[in-house]
Short mmCIF file of the C-alpha atoms (twelve columns), coordinates in Angstrom:
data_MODEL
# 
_entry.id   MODEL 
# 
loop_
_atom_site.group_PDB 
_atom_site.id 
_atom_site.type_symbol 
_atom_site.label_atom_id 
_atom_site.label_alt_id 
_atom_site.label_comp_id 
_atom_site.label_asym_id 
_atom_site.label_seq_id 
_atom_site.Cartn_x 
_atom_site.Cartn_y 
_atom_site.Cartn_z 
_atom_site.pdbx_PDB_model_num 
ATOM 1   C CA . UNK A 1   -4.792  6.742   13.669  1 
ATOM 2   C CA . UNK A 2   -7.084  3.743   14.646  1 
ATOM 3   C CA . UNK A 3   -6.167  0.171   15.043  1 
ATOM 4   C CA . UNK A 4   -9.576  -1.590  14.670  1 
ATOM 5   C CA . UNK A 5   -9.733  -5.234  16.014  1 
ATOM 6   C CA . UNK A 6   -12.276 -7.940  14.851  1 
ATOM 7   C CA . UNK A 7   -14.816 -9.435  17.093  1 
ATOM 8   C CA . UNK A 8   -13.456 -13.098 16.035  1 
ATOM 9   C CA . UNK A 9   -10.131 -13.047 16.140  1 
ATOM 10  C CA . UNK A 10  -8.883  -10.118 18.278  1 
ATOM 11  C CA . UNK A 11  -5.491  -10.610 16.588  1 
ATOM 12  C CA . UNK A 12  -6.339  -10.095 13.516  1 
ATOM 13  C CA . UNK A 13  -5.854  -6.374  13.231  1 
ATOM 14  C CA . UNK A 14  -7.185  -3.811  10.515  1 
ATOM 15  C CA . UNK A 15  -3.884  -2.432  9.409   1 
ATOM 16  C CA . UNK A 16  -3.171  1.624   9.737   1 
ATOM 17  C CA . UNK A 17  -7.178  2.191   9.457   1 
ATOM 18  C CA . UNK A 18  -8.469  5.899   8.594   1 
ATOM 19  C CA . UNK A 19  -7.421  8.962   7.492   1 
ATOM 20  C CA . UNK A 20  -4.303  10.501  9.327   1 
ATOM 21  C CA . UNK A 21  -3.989  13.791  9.784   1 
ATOM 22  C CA . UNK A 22  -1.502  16.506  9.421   1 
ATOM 23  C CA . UNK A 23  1.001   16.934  11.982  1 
ATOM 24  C CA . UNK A 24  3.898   19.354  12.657  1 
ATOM 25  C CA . UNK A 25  7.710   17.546  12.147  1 
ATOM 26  C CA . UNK A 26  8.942   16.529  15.625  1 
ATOM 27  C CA . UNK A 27  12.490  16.112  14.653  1 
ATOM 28  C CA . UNK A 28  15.850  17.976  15.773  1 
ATOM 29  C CA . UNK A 29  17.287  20.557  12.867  1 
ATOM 30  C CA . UNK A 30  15.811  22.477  10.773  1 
ATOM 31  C CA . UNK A 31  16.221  20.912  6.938   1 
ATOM 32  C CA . UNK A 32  19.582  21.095  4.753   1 
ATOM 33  C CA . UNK A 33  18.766  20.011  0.940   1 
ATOM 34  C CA . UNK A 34  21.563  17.235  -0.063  1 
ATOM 35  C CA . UNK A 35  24.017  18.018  -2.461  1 
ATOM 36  C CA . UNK A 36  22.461  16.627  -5.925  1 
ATOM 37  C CA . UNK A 37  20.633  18.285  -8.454  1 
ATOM 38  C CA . UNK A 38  18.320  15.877  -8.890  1 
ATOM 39  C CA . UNK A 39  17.394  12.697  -6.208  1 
ATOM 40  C CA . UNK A 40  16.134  9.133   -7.495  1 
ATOM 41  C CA . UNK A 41  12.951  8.300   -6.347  1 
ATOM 42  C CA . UNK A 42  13.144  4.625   -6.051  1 
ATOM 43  C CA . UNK A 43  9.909   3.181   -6.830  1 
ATOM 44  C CA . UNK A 44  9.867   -0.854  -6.783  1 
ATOM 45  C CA . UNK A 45  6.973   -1.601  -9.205  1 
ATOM 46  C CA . UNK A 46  6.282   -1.426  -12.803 1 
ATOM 47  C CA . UNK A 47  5.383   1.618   -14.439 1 
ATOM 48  C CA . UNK A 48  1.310   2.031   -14.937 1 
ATOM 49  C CA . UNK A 49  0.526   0.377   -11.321 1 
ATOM 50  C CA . UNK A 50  -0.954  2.528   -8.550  1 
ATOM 51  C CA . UNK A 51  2.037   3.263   -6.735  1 
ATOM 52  C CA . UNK A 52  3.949   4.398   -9.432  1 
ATOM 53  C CA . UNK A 53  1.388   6.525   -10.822 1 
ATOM 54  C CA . UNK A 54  0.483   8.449   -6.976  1 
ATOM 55  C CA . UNK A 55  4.468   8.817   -7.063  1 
ATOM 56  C CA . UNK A 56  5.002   9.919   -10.474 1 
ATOM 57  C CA . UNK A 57  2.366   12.819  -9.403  1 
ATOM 58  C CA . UNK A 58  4.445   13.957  -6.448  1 
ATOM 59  C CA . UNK A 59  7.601   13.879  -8.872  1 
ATOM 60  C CA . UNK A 60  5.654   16.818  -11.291 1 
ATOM 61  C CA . UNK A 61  4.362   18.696  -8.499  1 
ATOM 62  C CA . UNK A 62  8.111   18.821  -7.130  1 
ATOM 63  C CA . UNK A 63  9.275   19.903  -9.752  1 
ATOM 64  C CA . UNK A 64  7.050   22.662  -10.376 1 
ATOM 65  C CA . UNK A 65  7.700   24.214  -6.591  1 
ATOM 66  C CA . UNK A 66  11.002  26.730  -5.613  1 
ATOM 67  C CA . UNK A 67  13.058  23.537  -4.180  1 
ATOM 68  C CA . UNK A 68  16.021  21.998  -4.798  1 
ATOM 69  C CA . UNK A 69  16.920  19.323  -5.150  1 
ATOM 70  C CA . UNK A 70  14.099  17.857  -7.674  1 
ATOM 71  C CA . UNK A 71  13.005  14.455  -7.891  1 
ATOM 72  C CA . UNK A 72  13.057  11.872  -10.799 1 
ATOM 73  C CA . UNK A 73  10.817  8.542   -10.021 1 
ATOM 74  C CA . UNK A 74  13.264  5.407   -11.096 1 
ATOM 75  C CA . UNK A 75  11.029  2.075   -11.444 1 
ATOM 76  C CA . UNK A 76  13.257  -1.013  -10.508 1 
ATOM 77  C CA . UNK A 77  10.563  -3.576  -10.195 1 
ATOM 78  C CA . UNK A 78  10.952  -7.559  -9.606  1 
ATOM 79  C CA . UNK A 79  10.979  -9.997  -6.769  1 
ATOM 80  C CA . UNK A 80  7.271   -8.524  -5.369  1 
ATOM 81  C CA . UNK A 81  8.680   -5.040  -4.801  1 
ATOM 82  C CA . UNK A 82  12.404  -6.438  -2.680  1 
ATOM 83  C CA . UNK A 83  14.537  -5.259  -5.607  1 
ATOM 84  C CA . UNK A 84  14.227  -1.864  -5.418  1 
ATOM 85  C CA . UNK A 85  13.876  -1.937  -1.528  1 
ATOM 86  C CA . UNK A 86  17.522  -3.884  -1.749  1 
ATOM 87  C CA . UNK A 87  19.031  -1.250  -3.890  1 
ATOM 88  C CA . UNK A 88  17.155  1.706   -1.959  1 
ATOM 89  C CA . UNK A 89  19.259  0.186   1.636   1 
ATOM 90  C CA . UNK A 90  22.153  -0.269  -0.421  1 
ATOM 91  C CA . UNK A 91  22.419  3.156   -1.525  1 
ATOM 92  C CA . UNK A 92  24.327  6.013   0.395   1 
ATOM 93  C CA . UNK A 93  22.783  7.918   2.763   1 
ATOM 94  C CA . UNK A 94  23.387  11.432  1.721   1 
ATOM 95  C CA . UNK A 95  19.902  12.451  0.525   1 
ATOM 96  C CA . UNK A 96  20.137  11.940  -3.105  1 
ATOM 97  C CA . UNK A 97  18.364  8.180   -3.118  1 
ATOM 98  C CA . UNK A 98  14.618  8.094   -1.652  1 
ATOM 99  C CA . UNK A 99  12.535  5.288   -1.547  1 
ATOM 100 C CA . UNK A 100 8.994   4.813   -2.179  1 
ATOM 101 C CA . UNK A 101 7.587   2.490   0.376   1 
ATOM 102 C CA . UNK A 102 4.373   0.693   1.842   1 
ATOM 103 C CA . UNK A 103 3.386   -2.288  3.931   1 
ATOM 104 C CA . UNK A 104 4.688   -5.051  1.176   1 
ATOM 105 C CA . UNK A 105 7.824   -4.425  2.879   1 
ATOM 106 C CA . UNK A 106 6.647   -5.759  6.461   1 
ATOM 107 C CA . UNK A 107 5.197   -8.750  4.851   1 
ATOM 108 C CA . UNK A 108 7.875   -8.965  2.605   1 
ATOM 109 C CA . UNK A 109 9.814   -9.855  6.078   1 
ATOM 110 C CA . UNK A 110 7.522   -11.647 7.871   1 
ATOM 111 C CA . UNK A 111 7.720   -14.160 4.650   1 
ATOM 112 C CA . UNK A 112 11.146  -14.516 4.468   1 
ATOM 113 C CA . UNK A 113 11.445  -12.850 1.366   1 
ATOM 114 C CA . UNK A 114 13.806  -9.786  2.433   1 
ATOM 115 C CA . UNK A 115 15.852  -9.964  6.060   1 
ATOM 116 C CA . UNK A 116 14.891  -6.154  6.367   1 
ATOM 117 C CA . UNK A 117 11.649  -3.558  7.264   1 
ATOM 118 C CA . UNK A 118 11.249  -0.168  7.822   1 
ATOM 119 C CA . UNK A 119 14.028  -0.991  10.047  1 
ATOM 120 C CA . UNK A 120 16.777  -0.588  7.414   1 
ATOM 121 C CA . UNK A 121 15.537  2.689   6.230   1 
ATOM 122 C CA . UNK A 122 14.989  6.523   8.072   1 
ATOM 123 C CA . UNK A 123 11.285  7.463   7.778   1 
ATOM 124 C CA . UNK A 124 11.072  10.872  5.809   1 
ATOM 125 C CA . UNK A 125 7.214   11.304  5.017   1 
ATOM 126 C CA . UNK A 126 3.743   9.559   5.356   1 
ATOM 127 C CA . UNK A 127 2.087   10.698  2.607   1 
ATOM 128 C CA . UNK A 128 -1.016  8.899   0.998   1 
ATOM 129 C CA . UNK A 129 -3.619  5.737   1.833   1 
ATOM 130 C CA . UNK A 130 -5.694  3.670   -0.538  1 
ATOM 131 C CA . UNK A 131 -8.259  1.150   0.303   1 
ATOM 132 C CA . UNK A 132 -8.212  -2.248  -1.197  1 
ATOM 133 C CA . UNK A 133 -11.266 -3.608  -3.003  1 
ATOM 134 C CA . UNK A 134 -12.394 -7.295  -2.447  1 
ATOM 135 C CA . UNK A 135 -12.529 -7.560  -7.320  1 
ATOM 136 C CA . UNK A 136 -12.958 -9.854  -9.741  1 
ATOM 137 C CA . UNK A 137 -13.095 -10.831 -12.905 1 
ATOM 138 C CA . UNK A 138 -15.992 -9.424  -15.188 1 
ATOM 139 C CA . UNK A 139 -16.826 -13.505 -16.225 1 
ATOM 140 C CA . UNK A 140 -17.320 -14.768 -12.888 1 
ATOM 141 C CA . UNK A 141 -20.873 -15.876 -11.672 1 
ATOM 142 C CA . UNK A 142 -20.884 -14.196 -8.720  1 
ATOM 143 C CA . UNK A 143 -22.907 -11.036 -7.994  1 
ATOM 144 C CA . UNK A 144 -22.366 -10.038 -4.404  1 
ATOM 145 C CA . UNK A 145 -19.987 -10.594 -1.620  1 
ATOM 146 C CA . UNK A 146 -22.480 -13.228 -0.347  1 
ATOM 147 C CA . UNK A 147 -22.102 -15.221 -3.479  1 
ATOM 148 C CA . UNK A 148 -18.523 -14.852 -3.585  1 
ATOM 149 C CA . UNK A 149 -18.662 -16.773 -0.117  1 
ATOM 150 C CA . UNK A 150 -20.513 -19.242 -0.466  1 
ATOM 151 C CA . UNK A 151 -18.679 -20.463 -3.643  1 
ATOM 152 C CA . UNK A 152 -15.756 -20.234 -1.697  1 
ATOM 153 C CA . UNK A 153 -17.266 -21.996 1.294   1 
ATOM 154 C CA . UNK A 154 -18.762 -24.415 -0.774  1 
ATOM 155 C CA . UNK A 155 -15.419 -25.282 -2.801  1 
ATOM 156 C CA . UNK A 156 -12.673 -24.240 -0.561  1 
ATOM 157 C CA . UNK A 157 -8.535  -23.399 -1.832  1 
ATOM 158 C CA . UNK A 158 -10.494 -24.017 -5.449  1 
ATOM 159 C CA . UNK A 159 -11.297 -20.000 -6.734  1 
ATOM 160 C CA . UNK A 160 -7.859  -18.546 -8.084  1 
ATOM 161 C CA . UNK A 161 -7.106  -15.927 -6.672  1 
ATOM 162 C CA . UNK A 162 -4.163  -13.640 -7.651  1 
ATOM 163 C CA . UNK A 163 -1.344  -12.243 -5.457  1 
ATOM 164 C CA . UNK A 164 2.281   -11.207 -5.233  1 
ATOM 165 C CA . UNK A 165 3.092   -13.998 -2.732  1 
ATOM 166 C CA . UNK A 166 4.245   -12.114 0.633   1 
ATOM 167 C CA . UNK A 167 2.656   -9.159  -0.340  1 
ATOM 168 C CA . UNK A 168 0.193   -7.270  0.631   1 
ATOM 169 C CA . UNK A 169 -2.182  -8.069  -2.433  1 
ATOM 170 C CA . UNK A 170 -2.118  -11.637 -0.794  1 
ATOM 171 C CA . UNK A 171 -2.032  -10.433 2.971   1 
ATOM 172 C CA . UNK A 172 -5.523  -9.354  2.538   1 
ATOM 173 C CA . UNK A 173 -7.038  -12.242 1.444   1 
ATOM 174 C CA . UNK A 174 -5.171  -14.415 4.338   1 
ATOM 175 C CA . UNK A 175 -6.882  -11.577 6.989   1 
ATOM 176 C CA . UNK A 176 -10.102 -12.308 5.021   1 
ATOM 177 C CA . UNK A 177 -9.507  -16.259 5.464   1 
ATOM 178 C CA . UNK A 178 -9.230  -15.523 9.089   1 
ATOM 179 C CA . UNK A 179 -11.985 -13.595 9.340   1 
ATOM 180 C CA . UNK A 180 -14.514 -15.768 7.408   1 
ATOM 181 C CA . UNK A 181 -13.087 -19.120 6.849   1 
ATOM 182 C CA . UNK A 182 -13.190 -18.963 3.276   1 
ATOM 183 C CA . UNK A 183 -9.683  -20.361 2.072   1 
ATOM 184 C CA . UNK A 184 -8.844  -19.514 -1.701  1 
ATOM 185 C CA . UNK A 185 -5.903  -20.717 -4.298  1 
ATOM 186 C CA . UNK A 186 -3.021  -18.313 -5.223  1 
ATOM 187 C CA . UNK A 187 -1.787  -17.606 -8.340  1 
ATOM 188 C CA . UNK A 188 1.498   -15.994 -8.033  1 
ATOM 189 C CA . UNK A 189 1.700   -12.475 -9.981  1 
ATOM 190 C CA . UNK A 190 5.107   -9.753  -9.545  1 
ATOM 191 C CA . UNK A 191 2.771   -6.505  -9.536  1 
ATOM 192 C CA . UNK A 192 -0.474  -5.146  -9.853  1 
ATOM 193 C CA . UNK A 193 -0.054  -5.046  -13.722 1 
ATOM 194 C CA . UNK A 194 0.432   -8.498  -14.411 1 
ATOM 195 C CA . UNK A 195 -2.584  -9.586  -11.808 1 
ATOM 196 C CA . UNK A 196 -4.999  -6.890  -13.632 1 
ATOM 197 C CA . UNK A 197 -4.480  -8.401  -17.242 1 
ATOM 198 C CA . UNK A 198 -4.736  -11.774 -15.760 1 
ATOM 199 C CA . UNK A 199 -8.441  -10.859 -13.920 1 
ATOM 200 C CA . UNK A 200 -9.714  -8.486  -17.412 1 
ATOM 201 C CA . UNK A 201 -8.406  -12.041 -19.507 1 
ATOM 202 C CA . UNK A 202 -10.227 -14.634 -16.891 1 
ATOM 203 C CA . UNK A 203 -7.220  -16.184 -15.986 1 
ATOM 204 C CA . UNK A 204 -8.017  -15.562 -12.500 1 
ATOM 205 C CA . UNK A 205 -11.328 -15.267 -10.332 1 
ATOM 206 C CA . UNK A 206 -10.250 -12.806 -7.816  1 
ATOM 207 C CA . UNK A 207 -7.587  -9.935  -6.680  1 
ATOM 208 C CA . UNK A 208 -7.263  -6.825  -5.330  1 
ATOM 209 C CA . UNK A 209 -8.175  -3.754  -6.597  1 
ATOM 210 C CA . UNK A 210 -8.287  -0.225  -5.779  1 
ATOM 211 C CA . UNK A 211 -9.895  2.798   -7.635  1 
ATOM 212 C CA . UNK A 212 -6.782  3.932   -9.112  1 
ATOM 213 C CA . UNK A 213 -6.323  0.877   -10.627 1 
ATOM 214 C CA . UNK A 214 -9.683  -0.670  -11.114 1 
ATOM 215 C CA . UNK A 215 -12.063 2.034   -11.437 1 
ATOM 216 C CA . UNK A 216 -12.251 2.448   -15.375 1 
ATOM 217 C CA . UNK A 217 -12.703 -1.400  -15.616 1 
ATOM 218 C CA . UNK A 218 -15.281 -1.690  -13.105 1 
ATOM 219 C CA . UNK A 219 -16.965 1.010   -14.259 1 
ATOM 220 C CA . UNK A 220 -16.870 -0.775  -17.744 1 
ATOM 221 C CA . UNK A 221 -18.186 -3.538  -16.474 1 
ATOM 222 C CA . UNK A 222 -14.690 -5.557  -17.241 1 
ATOM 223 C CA . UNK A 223 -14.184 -5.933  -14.005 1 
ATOM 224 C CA . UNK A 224 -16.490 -6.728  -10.570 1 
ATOM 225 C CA . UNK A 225 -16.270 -5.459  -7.152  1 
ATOM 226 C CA . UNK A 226 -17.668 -7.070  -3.951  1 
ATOM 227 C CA . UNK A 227 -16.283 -4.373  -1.129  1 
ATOM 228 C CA . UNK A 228 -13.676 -2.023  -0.029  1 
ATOM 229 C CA . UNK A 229 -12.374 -2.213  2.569   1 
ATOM 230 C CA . UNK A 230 -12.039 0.745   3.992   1 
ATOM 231 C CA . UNK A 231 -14.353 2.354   7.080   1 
ATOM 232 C CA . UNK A 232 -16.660 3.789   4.237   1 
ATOM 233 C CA . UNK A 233 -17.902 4.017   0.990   1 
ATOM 234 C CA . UNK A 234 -15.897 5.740   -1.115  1 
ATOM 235 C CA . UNK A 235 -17.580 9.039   -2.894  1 
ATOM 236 C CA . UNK A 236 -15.804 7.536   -5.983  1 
ATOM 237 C CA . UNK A 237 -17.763 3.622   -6.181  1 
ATOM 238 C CA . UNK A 238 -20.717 4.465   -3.801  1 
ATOM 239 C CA . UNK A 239 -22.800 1.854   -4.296  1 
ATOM 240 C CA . UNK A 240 -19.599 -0.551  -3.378  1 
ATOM 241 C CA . UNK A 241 -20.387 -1.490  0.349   1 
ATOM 242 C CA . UNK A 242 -17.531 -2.108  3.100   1 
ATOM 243 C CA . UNK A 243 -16.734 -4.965  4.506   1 
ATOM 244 C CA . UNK A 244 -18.038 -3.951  7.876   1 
ATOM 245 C CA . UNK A 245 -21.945 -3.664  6.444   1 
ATOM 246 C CA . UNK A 246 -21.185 -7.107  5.066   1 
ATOM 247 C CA . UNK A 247 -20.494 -8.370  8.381   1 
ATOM 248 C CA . UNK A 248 -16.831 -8.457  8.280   1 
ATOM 249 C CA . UNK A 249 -15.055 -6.392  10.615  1 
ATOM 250 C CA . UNK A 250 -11.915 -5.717  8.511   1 
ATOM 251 C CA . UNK A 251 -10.791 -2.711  7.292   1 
ATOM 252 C CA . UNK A 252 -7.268  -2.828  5.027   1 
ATOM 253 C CA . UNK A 253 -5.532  0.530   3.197   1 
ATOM 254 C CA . UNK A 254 -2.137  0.739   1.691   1 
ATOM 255 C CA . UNK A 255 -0.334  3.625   3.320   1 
ATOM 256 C CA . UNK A 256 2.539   4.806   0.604   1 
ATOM 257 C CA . UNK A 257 5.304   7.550   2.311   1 
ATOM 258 C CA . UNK A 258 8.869   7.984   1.627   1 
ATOM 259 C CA . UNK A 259 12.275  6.426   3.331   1 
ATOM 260 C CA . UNK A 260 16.224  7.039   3.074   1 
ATOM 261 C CA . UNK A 261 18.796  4.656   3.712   1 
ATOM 262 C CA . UNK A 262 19.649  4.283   7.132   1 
ATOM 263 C CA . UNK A 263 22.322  6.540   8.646   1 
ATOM 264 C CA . UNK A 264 20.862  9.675   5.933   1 
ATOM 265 C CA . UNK A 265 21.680  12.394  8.200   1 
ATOM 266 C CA . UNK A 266 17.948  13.663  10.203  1 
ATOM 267 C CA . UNK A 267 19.189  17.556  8.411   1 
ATOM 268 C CA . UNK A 268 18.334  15.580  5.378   1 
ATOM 269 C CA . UNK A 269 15.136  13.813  6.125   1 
ATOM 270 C CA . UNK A 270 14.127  16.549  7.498   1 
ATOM 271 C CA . UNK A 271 13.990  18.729  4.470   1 
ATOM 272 C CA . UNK A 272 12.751  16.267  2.403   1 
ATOM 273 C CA . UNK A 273 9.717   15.866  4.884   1 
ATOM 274 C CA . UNK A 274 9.060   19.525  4.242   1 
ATOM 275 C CA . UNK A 275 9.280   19.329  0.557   1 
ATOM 276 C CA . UNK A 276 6.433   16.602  0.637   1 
ATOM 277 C CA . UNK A 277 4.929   17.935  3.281   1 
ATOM 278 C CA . UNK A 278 4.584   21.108  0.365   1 
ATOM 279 C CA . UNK A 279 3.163   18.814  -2.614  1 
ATOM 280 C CA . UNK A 280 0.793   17.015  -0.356  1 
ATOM 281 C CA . UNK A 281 -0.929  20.332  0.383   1 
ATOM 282 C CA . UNK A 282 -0.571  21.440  -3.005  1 
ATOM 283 C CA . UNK A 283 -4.362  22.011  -4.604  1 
ATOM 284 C CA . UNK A 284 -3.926  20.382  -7.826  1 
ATOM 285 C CA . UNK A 285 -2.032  17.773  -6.211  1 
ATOM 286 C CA . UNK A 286 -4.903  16.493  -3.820  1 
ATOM 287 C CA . UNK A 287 -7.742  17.169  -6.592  1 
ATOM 288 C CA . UNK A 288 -5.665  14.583  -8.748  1 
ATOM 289 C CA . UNK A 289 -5.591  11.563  -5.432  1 
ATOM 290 C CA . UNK A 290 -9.189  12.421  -4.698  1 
ATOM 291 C CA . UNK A 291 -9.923  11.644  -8.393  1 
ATOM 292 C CA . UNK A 292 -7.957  8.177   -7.814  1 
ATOM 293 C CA . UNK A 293 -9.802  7.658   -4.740  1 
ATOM 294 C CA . UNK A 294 -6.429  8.616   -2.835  1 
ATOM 295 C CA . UNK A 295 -6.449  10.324  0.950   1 
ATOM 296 C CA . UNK A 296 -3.550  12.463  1.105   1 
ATOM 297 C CA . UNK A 297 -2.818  13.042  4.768   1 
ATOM 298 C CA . UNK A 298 1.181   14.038  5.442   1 
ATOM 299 C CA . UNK A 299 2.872   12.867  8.651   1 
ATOM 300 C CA . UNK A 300 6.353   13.783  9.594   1 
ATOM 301 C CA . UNK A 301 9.485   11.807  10.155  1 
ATOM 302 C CA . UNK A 302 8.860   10.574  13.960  1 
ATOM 303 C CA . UNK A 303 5.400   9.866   14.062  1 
ATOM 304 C CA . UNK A 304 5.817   7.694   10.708  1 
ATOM 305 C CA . UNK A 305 8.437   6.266   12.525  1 
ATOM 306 C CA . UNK A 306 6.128   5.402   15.597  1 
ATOM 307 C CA . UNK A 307 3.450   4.235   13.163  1 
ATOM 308 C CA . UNK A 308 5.920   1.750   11.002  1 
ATOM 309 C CA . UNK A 309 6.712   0.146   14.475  1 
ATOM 310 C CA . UNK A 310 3.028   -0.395  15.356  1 
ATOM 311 C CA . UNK A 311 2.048   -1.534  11.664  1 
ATOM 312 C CA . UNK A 312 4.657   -4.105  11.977  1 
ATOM 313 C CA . UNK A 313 3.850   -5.261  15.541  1 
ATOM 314 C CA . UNK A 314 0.301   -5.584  14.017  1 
ATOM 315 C CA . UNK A 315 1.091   -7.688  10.683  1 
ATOM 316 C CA . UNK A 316 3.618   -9.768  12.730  1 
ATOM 317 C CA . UNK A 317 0.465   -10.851 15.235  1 
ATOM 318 C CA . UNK A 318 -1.091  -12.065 11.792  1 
ATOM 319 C CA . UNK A 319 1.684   -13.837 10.132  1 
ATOM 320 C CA . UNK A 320 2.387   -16.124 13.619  1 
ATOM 321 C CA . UNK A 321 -1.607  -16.598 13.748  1 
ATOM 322 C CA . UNK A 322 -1.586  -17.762 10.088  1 
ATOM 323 C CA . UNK A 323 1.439   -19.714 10.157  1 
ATOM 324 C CA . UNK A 324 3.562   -16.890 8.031   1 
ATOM 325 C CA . UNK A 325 6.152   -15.861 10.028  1 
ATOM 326 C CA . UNK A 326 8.314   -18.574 12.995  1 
ATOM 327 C CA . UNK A 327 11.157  -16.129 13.629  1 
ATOM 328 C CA . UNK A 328 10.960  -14.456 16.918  1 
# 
């Protein structure tokens, strides 16, 4: 896994950049399934947005396969993605409660939104990455990154720009701030839903996008794109530059996996690392995350582990450079 650092502000750090790859599960025992028929797949957004939807495709290919227990994906969205993370830690740790997880819940922290991280949770599986895209809305005047900066230059904290504040749908933009010295206005959205209707009805200039969300509008033309941020053009939008050939040296990927409550016994994580460790390898399964312009990339219980405590060291170094985060 690479940790790319800009040339202008070495602490601004490109968070959990590239594709990981596979990797065997370094982790004592051998796998006992938990005593449920089914387990709850706590996913903290609204049904329809891109987490949901990669989830809801490991739920079917789960159940398909010769293991027990099955999953069922529970949405309990509000409060930026902190409700379900609060019931998910709440909930005992015997197996039968996962969470679906990504780096909202570092900056979640590092706002003072939630007074808990990956810390609060086991890490079971690493499963998935997805590349934000620097979108807007279809009415703006704007027809390249370029233009997109100097307007912002040129009118700064005036282009609306919507986020989930202390999310990583706003995190983005404040690493692009850094990078460039453009500053923008938030508009405060609760998921990736509400901030797409706002950007197809004009309410807002800018947000973040990624093809699983964004593709059929940009490809419409309801929608514009300026650059993904990723290390390079994706197959799916390749005439979409990255931010690096536009001269910003940034590259910024969600990176979904799965967590239990602390204390759920390393038996249990460790089977359920093997059962996703199954559905990320299954055919069908990785043909439908390369249509959504998905990597699928598994990673086991103690190397997620190593890379949650490195992805946090890394967003914490941001939030004290922006201002974000005072605790120590």
């Amino acid at each position: 896994m690479k940790t790319i650092f800009t040339g202008a502000a070495a602490a601004v750090v490109a968070l959990a950049a590239g594709v990981l790859s596979s990797q065997p599960v370094h982790a004592a025992g051998h796998g006992m399934a938990p005593k449920c028929d089914t387990a709850k797949l706590i996913v903290p957004w609204k049904a329809g947005g891109g987490t949901h939807v990669i989830f809801s495709i490991f739920e079917k290919t789960i159940q398909s396969m010769d293991v027990k227990p099955k999953i069922q994906v529970v949405t309990v969205p509000g409060q930026g993605g902190n409700k379900g993370a609060k019931e998910a830690a709440k909930a005992k740790p015997d197996g039968c409660t996962l969470f679906a997880i990504h780096q909202s819940a570092i900056t979640s922290y590092l706002n003072g939104r939630i007074k808990f991280h990956f810390d609060n949770f086991e890490t079971v599986a690493l499963l998935t990455s997805t590349p934000d895209i620097v979108g807007a809305a279809g009415n703006v005047p704007w027809n390249s990154f370029a233009d997109l900066k100097k307007a912002a230059m040129a009118a700064p904290e005036t282009l609306k720009t919507g986020a989930t504040f202390g999310s990583t749908s706003q995190f983005m933009w404040l690493l692009m701030e850094s990078l460039t010295g453009m500053k923008f206005k938030y508009v405060p959205y609760d998921g990736t839903r509400q901030r797409m209707t706002a950007l197809l009805s004009g309410a807002i200039q800018l947000g973040t996008l990624n093809v699983a969300s964004g593709r059929k509008y940009l490809e419409g033309g309801e929608l514009k794109a300026f650059a993904i941020a990723a290390n390079e053009r994706s197959k799916h939008l390749p005439n979409l530059p990255t931010l690096k050939e536009l001269g910003v040296d940034m590259e910024y990927a969600l990176k979904r996996g799965i967590v239990a409550p602390k204390g759920t016994p390393k038996d249990i994580v460790v089977h359920w690392s093997k059962v996703f460790k199954k559905a990320a390898e299954n055919p069908d399964l990785m043909k439908q995350m390369d249509a959504k312009g998905t990597d699928v990339a598994w990673v086991g219980p103690d190397d997620y582990r190593k890379w949650a405590d490195k992805t946090f060291k890394e967003h914490k170094g941001v939030a004290v450079k922006i201002g974000m985060y005072k605790g120590k």
